[in-house]
DORO-95491 format. One record per residue: residue number from 1; x negated, y, z negated of N, C-alpha, C in turn. Coordinates in steps of 0.2 Angstrom, whole numbers, plus 5000, padded with zeros to 4 digits. Layout:
residues N
n:n_X:n_Y:n_Z:ca_X:ca_Y:ca_Z:c_X:c_Y:c_Z
NUM:X:Y:Z:X:Y:Z:X:Y:Z
...
END
This chain:
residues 281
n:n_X:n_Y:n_Z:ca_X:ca_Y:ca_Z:c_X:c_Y:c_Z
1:5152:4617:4743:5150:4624:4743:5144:4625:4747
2:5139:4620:4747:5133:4622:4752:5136:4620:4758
3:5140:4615:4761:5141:4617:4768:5147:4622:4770
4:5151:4623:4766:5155:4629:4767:5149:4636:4769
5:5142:4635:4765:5138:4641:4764:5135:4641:4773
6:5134:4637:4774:5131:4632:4779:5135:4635:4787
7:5140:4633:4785:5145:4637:4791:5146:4645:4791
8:5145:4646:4785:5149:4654:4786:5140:4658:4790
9:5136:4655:4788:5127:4655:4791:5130:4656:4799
10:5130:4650:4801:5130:4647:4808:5138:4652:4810
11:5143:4654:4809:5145:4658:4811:5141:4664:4813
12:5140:4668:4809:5137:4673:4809:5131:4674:4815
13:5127:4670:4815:5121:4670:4820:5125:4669:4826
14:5131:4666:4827:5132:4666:4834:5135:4672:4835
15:5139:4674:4830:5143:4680:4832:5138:4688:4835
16:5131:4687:4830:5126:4691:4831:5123:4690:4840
17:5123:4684:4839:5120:4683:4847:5125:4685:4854
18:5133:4685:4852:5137:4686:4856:5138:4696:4858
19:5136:4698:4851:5139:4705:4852:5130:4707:4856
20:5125:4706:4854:5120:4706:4858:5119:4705:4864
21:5120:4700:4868:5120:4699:4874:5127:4703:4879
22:5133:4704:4876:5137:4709:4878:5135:4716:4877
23:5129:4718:4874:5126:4724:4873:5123:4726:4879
24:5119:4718:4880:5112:4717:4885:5113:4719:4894
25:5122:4714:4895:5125:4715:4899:5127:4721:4902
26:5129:4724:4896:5131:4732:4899:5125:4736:4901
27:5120:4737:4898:5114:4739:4900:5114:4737:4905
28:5112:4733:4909:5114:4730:4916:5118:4732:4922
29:5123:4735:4917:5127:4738:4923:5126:4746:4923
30:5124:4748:4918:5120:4755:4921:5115:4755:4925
31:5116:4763:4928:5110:4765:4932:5104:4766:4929
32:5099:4763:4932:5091:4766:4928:5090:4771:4927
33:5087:4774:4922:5084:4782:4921:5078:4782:4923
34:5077:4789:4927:5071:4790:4927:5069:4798:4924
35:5066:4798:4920:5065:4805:4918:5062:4811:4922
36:5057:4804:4926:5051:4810:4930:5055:4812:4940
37:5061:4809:4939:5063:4810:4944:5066:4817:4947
38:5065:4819:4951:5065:4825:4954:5070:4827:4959
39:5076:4829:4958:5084:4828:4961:5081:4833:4967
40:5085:4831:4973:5082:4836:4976:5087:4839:4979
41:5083:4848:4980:5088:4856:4981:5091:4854:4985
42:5097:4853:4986:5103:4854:4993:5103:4861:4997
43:5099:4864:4994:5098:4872:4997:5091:4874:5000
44:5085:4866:5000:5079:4871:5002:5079:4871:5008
45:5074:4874:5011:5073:4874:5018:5074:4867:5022
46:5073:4861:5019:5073:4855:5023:5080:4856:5026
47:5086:4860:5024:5092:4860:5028:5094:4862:5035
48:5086:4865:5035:5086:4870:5041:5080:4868:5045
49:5081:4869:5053:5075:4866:5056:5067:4868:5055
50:5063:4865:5052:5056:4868:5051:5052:4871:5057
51:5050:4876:5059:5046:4876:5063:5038:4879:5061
52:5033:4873:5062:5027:4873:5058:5023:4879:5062
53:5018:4882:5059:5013:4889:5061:5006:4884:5060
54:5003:4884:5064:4995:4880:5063:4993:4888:5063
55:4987:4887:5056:4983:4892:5055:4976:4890:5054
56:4969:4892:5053:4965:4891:5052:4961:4896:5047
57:4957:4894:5041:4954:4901:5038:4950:4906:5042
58:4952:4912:5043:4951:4917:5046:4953:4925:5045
59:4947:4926:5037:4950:4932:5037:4951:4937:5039
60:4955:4944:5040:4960:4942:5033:4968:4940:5036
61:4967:4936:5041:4974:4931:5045:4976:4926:5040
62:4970:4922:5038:4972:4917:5034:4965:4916:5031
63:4967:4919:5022:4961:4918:5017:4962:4912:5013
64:4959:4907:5013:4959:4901:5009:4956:4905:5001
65:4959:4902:4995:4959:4906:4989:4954:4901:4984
66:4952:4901:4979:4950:4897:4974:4955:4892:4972
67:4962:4894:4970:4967:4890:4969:4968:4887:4972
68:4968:4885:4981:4969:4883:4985:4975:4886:4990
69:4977:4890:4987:4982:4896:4989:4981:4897:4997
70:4983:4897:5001:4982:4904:5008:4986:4911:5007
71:4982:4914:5010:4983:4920:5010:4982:4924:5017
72:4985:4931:5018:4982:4935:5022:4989:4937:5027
73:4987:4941:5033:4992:4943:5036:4995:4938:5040
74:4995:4932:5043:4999:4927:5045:5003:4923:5040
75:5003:4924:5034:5008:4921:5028:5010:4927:5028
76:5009:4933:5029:5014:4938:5025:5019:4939:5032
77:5018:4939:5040:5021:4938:5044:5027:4932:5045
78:5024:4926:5041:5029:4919:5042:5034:4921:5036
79:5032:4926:5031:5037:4928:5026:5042:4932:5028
80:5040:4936:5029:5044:4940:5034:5049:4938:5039
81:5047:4933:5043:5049:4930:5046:5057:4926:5045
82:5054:4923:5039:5059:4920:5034:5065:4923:5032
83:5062:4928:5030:5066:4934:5024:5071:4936:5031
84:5072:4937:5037:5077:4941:5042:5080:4936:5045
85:5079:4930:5045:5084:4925:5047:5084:4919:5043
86:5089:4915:5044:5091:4909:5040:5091:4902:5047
87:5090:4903:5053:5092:4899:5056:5086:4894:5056
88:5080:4896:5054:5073:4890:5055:5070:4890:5048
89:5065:4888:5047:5062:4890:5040:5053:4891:5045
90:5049:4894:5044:5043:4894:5046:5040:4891:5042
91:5035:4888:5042:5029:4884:5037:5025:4883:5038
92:5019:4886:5036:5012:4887:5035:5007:4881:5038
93:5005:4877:5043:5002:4871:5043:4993:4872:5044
94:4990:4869:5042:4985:4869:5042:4979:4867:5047
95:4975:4871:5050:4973:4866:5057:4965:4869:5056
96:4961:4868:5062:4952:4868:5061:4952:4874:5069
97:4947:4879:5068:4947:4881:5072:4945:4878:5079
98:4941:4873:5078:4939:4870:5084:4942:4863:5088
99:4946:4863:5084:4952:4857:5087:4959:4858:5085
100:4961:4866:5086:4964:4871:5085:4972:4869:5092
101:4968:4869:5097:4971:4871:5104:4972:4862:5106
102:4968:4857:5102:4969:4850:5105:4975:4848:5100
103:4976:4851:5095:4983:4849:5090:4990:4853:5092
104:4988:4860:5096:4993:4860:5098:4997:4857:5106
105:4991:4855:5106:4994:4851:5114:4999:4843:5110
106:4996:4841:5109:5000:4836:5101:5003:4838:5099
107:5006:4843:5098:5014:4844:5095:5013:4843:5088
108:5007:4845:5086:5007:4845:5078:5010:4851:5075
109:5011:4856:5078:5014:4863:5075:5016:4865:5081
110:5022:4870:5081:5024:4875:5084:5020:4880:5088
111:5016:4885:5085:5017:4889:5086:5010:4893:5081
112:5006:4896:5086:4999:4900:5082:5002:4907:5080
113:4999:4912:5078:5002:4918:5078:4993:4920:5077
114:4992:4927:5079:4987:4928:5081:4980:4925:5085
115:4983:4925:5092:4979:4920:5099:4978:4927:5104
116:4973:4926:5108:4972:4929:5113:4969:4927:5119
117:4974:4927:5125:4974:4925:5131:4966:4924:5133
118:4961:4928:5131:4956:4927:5133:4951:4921:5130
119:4955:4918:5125:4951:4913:5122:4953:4905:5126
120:4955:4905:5130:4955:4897:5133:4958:4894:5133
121:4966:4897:5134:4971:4892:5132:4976:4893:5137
122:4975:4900:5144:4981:4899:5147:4981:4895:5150
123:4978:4891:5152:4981:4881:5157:4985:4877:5151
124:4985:4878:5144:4989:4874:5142:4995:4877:5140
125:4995:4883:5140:5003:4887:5137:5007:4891:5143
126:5011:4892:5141:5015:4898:5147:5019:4904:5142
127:5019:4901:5136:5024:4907:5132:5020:4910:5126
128:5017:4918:5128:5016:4921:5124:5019:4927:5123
129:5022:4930:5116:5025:4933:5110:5019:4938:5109
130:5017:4945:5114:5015:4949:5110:5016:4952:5102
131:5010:4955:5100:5010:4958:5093:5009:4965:5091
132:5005:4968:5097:5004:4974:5097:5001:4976:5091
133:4996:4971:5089:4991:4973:5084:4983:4973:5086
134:4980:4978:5085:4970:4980:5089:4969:4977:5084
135:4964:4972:5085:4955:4970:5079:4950:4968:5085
136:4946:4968:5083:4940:4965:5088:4934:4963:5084
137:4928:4964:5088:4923:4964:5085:4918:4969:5084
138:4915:4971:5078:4909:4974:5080:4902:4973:5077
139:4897:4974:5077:4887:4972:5077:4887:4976:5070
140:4885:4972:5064:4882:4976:5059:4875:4974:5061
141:4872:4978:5056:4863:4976:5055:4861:4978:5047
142:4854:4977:5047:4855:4979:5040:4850:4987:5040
143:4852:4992:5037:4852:4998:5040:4843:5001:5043
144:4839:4995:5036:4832:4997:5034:4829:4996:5039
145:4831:4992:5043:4826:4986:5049:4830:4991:5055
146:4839:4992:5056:4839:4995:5062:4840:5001:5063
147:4840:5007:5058:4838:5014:5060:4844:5017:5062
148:4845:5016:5068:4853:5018:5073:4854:5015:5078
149:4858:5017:5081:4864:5013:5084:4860:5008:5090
150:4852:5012:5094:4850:5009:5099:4849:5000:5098
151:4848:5000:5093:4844:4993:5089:4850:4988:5092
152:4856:4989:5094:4863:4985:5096:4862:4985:5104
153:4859:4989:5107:4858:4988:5115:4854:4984:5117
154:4850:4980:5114:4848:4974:5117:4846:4966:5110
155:4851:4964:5113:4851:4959:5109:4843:4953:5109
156:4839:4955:5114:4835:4951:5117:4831:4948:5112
157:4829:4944:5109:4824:4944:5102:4826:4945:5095
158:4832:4944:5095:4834:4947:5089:4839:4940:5087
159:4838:4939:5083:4843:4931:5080:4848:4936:5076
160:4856:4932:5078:4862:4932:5079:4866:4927:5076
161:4871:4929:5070:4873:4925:5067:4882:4924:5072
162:4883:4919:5070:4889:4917:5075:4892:4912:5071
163:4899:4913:5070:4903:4909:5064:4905:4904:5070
164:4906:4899:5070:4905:4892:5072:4914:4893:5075
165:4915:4892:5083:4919:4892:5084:4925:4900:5086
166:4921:4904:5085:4924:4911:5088:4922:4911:5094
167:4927:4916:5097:4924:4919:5105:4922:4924:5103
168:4916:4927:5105:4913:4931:5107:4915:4935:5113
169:4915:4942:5115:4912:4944:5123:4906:4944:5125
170:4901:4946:5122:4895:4947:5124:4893:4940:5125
171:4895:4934:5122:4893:4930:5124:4897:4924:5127
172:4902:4929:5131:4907:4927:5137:4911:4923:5134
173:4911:4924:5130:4918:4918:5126:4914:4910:5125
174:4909:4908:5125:4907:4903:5123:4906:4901:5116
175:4908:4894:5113:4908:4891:5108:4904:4887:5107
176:4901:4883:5114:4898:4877:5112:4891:4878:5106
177:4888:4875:5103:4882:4877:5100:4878:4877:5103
178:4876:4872:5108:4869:4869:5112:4871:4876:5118
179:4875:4877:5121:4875:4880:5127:4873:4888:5124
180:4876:4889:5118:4872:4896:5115:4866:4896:5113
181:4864:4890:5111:4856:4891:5107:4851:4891:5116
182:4854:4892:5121:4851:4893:5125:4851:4899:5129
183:4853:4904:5128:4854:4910:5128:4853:4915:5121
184:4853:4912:5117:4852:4918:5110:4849:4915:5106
185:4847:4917:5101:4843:4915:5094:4848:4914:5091
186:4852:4910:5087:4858:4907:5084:4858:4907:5077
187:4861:4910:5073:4862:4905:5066:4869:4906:5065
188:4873:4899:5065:4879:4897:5064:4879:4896:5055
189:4886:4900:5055:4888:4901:5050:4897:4899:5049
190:4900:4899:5043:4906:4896:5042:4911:4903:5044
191:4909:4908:5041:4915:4912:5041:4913:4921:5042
192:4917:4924:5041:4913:4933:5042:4909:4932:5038
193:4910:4931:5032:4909:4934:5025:4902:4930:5023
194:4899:4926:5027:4896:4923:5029:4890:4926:5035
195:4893:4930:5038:4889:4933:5044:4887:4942:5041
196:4890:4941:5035:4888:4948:5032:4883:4948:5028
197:4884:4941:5023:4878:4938:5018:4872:4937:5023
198:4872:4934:5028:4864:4935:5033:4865:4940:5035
199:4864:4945:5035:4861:4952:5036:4859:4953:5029
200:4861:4954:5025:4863:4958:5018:4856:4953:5015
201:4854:4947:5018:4849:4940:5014:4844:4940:5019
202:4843:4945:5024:4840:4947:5031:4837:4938:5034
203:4845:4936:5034:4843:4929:5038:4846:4929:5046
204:4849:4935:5046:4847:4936:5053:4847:4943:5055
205:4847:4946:5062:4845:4953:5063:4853:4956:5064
206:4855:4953:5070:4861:4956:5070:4870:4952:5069
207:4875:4954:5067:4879:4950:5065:4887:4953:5069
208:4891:4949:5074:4897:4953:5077:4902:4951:5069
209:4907:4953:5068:4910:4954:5064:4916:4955:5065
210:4922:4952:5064:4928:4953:5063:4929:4962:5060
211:4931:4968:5064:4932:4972:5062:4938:4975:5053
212:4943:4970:5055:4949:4970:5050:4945:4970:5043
213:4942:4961:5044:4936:4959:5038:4933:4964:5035
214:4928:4967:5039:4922:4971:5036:4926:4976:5033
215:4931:4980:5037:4932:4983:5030:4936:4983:5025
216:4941:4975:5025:4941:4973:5020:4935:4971:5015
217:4930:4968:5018:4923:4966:5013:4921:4974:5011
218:4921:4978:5015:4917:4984:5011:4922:4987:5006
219:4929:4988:5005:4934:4989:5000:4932:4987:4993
220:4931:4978:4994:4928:4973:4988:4922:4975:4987
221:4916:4977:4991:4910:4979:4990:4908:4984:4991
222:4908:4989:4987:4908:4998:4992:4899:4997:4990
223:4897:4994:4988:4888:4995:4985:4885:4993:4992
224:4888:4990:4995:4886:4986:5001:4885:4992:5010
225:4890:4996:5007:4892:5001:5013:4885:5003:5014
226:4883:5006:5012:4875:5010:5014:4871:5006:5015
227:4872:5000:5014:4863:4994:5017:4865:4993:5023
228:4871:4993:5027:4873:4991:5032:4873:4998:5038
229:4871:4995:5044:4872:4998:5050:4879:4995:5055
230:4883:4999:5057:4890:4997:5058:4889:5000:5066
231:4889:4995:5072:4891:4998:5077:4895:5003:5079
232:4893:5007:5081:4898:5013:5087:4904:5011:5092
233:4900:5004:5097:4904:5003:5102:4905:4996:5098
234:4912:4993:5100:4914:4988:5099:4913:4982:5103
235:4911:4973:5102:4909:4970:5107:4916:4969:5109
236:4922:4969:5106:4927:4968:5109:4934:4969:5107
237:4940:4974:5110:4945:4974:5106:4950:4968:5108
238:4954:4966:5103:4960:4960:5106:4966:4963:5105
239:4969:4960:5108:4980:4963:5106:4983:4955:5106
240:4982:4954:5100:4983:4945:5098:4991:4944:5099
241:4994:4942:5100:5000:4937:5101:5001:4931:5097
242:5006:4929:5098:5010:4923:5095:5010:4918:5100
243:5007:4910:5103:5008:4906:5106:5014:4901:5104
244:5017:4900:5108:5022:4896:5107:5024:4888:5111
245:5022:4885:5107:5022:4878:5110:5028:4877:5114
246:5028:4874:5121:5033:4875:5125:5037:4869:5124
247:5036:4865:5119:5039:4857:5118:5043:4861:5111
248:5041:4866:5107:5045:4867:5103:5054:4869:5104
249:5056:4867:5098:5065:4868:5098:5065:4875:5096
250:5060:4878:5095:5062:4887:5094:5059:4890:5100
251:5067:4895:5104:5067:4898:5111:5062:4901:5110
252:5060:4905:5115:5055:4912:5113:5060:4918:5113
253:5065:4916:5119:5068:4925:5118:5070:4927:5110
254:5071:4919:5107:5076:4921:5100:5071:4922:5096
255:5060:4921:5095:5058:4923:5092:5055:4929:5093
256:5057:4931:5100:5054:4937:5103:5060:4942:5098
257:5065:4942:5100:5072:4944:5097:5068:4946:5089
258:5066:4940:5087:5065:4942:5077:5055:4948:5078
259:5055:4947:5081:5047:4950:5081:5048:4955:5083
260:5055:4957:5085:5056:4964:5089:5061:4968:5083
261:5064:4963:5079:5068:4969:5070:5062:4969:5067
262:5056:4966:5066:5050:4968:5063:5046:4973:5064
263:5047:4976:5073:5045:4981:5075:5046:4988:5073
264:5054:4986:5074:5059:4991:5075:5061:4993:5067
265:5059:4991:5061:5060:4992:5055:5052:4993:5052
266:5049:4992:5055:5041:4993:5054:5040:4990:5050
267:5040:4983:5047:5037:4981:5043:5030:4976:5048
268:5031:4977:5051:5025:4972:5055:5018:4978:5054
269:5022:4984:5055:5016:4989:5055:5015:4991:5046
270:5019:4989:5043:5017:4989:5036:5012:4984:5034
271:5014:4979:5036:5009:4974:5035:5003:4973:5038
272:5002:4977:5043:4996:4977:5046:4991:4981:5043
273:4993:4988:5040:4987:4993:5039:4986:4988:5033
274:4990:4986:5027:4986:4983:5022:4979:4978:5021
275:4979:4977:5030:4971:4973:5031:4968:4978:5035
276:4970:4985:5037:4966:4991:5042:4965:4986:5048
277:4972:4984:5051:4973:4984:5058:4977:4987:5059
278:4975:4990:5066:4979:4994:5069:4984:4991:5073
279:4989:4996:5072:4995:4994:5077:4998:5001:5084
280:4998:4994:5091:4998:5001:5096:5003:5001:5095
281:5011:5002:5091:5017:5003:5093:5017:5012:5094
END
């Protein structure tokens, strides 16, 4: 009886060991699971050739957000852009404004939208995509120190805030820092909104200004409007364009062709007044 009990034992544990290792086997031949894995869209843009937009923060062209978001009118253009054809995808890239012009010679993006011939780049390009959009510059001050409008006709003695890496006209399109601190009294700053806080903090006297901007900041800020003194004459108007890397696989006549149904349906000029640029069409 005990070794009959003995056997029917030792049956059992192999029989337990055989149907587990043919469990173990199968598990084997399936595919792994991953749960956190992420199938990818057969339909997203990667289907279609990308052509990247180097942008730089510049409002209200391109507003860097607390979330990290960009915003402004060169993503609502590259949307646009999207929305009317299927043949590329556009995509936002991110660039610095002072080595802006060395990444597009490197073929790191396509293609700027909002350039202007006179900033220093016709020796490296030959295809420019007007926009037929006016912004320029104009001189605030803060109203208590300059009175009227004379206080803008000589800039002599007066410290000048300068966002690091704009052209200027009055100061002939220079950027260097060292070569303006030799002509002006300088305070270098990151952004407009920056060059409105030093007037507004009386950290410097006069301030050129992104016209779009300003009256975007004074929208956000109507309490600000009456401390500021707002130039009459403009240091300068622009009619910005689209630069189009010549090593890019998108033609021009065919981007000229989409920027010309945006014309012609007016959304480019919808899109424009919502930052108070003007459009010459």
């Amino acid at each position: 009886m005990v070794i009959r009990l003995l056997y029917r034992l030792l049956f059992s544990f192999i029989l337990g060991i055989s149907v587990f290792s043919a469990a173990i086997a199968q598990d084997n031949n399936q595919p792994p699971t991953a749960p956190n894995t992420i199938v990818p869209n057969t339909t997203a843009p990667n289907t279609i050739p990308t052509i990247r937009v180097g942008g730089y923060p510049f409002a209200p062209y391109v507003d860097l957000q607390q979330d990290g978001r960009y915003t402004g009118l060169t993503l609502d253009i590259i949307n646009a852009l999207n929305q009317i054809q299927q043949e590329v995808f556009f995509e936002f890239t991110v660039t610095s404004i002072e080595h802006r012009y060395k990444a597009y010679m490197l073929g790191r993006f396509d293609m700027m939208i909002f350039e202007n011939p006179a900033w220093g780049w016709q020796k490296i390009a030959d295809q420019f995509i007007p926009l037929n959009m006016i912004d320029g510059e104009v001189f605030i001050a803060l109203r208590a120190k300059a009175h009227n409008q004379n206080y803008f006709k000589n800039l002599t003695n007066k410290s000048i805030a300068f966002v690091k890496g704009y052209h200027y006209q009055f100061a002939h399109f220079e950027t260097d820092t060292e070569t303006l601190k030799k002509q002006f009294r300088p305070l270098f700053v990151s952004n407009n909104r920056a060059s409105i806080e030093s007037i507004l903090r009386e950290r410097a006297d006069i301030a050129p200004v992104t016209h779009s901007y300003l009256q975007y900041y004074l929208k956000a800020n109507p309490q600000d409007r009456h401390l500021l003194l707002i130039s009459d004459k403009w240091d300068q108007k622009y009619d910005n364009g689209i630069l189009l890397n010549h090593s890019s696989s998108l033609d021009a006549k065919k981007l000229t062709h989409w920027i010309q149904q945006l014309i012609n349906n007016g959304k480019l000029t919808e899109l424009a007044a919502q930052y108070a640029i003007q459009s010459s069409q």
